[in-house]
C-alpha positions as CSV (number, residue, x, y, z in Angstrom):
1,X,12.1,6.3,6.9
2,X,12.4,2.6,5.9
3,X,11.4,2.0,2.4
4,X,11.9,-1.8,1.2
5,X,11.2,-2.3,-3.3
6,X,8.7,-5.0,-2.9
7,X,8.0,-6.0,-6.7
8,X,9.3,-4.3,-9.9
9,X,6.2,-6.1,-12.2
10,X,7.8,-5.4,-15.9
11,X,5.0,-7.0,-18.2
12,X,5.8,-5.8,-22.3
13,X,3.2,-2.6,-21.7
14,X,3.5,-1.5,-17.8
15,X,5.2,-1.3,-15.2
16,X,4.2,-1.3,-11.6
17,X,6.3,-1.1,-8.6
18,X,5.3,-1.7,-4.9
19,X,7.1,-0.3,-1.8
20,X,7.1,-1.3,1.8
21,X,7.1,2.3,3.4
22,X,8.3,1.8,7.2
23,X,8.8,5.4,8.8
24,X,8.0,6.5,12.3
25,X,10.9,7.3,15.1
26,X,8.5,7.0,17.9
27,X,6.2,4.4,16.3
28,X,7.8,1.8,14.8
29,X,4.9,-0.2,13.4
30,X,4.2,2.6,11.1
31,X,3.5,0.6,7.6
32,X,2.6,1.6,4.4
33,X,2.3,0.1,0.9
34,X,2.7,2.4,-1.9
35,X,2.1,1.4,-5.9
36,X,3.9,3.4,-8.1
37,X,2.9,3.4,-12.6
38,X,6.0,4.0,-14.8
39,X,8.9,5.7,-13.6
40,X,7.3,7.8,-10.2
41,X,3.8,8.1,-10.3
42,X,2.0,7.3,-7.0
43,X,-1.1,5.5,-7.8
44,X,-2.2,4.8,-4.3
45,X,-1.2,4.3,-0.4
46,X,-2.4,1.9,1.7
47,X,-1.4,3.6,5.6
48,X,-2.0,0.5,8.1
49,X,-0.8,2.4,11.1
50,X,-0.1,6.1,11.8
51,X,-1.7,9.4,11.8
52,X,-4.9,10.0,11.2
53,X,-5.7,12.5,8.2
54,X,-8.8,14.7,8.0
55,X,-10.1,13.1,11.1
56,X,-10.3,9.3,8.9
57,X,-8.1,7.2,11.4
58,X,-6.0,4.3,9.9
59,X,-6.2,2.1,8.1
60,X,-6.6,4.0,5.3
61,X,-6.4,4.7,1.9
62,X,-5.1,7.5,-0.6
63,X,-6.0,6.9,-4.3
64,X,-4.5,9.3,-6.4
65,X,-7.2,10.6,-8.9
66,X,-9.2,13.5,-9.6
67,X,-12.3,11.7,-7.7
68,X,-10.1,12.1,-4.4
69,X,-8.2,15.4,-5.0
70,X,-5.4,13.4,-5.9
71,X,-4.9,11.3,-2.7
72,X,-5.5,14.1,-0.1
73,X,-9.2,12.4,0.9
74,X,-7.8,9.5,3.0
75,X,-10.8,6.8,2.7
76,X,-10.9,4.0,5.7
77,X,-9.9,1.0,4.5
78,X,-13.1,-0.7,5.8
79,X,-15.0,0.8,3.0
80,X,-13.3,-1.3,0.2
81,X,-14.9,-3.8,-1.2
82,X,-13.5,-7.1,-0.6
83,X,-10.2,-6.0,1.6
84,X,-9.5,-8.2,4.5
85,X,-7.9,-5.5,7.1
86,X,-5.2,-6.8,9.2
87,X,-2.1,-6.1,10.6
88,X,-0.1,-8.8,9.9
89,X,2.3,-8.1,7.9
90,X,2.7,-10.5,5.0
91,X,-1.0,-10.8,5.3
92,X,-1.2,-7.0,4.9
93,X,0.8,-7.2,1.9
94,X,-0.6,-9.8,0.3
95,X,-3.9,-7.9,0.6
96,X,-2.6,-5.6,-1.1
97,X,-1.5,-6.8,-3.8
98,X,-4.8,-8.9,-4.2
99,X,-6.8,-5.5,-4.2
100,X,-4.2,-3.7,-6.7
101,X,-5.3,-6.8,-9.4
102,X,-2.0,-8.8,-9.2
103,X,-1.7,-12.1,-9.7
104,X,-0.2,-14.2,-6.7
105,X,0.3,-17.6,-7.6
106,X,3.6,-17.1,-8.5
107,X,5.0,-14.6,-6.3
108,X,6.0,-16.3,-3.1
109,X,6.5,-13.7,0.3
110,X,8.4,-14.8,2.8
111,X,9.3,-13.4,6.0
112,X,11.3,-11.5,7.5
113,X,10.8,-8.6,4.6
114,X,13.0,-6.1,6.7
């Protein structure tokens, strides 16, 4: 497993970090985004390739919360509201980030992130 810090977002009150999650031996365009509050808690995953979980093919998602047992419901991405799906990769991210609520006009992505 590949797993690349994307952002460490330190405002005064929170802080947020994002990882690039890269795994798979046999499948090496597994991708995930992960967004993590404080020191290590897992807020949500974004799977873009993979397995599927509960029968809910990817892309999906796993919000940690008690309305989705705590990320074990994987959602498919296609039911957000206003998340473009693709599997591009910066696009992806920036998607991301977009749907987490971060501001992007000053963070600049460039490739190649790995």
């Amino acid at each position: 497993m590949k797993c690349v810090q994307i952002l460490d977002l330190n405002p005064e009150k929170e802080k947020f970090r994002i990882l690039q999650n890269r795994k798979g031996h046999h499948n090496k365009r597994n991708l995930s985004y992960l967004m993590f509050y404080g020191s290590n808690d897992l807020i949500i995953r974004i799977d873009l390739n993979g397995q599927a979980h509960n029968g809910v093919k990817t892309p999906h998602v796993h919000i940690n919360n008690e309305e989705y047992n705590f990320g074990k419901v994987a959602i498919p991405l296609s039911k957000l509201k206003s998340y473009n799906v693709t599997e591009d990769i910066i696009e992806s991210l920036s998607e991301f980030l977009k749907y987490n609520q971060f501001d992007l006009t000053s963070i600049k992505i460039d490739e190649p992130l790995l």
